[in-house]
N, C-alpha and C positions, 0 to 999 in steps of 0.2 A: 847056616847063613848062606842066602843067596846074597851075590851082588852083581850085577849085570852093568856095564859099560858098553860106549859105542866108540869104534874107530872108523872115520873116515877117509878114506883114501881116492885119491885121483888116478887113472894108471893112463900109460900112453898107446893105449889102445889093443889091439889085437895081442893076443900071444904074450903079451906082457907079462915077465914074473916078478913079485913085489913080496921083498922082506920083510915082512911084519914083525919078526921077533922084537927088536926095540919098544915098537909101539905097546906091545902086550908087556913085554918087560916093565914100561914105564907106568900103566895102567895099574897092573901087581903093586909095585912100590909105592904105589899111591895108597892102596888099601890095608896096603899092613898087617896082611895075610900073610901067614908061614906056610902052609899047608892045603891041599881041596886037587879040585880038576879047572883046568882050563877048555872052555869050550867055544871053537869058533865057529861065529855061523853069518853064512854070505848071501846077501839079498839078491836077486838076481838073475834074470837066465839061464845069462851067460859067461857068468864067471864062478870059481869057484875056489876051494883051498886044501892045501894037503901039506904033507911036513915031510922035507928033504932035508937035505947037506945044501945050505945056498954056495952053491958050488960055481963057480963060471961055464966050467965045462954042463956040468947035470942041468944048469939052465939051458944052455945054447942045445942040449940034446933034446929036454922038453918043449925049446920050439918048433925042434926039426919035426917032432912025432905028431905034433898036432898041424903040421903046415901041410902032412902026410894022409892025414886023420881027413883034415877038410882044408883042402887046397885053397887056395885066394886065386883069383882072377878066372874063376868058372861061374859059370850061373848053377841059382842053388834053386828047385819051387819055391823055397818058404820064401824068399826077398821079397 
């Protein structure tokens, strides 16, 4: 059995990390599945998803590494 759902989400822009476990949780208990794989998939450029500890600190560290990655307030070509 396939069953595919959509979660939407708003985020507050840049560097933003966003908990999703609930949302998936809730989707799950909606279907009344015991058992499979969960697959996420992110539309999008420029965003994307991966599975951590939502941790305060391992977030505040993931933003430092991309602030690092690609700086804010430089000019970039592609703008």
């Amino acid at each position: 059995m396939i069953l595919t759902e959509t979660i939407s989400l708003k985020t507050n822009g840049r560097c933003d990390v966003v908990n999703i476990t609930h949302y998936v949780e809730a989707q799950l208990a909606k279907s009344n599945l015991n058992s499979g794989i969960v697959t996420i998939f992110v539309t999008g450029s420029t965003a994307g998803a991966t599975t951590i500890e939502y941790e305060p600190g391992l977030v505040a560290d993931i933003k430092e590494a991309f602030e690092r990655i690609a700086p804010t307030g430089i000019p970039y070509a592609h703008n």
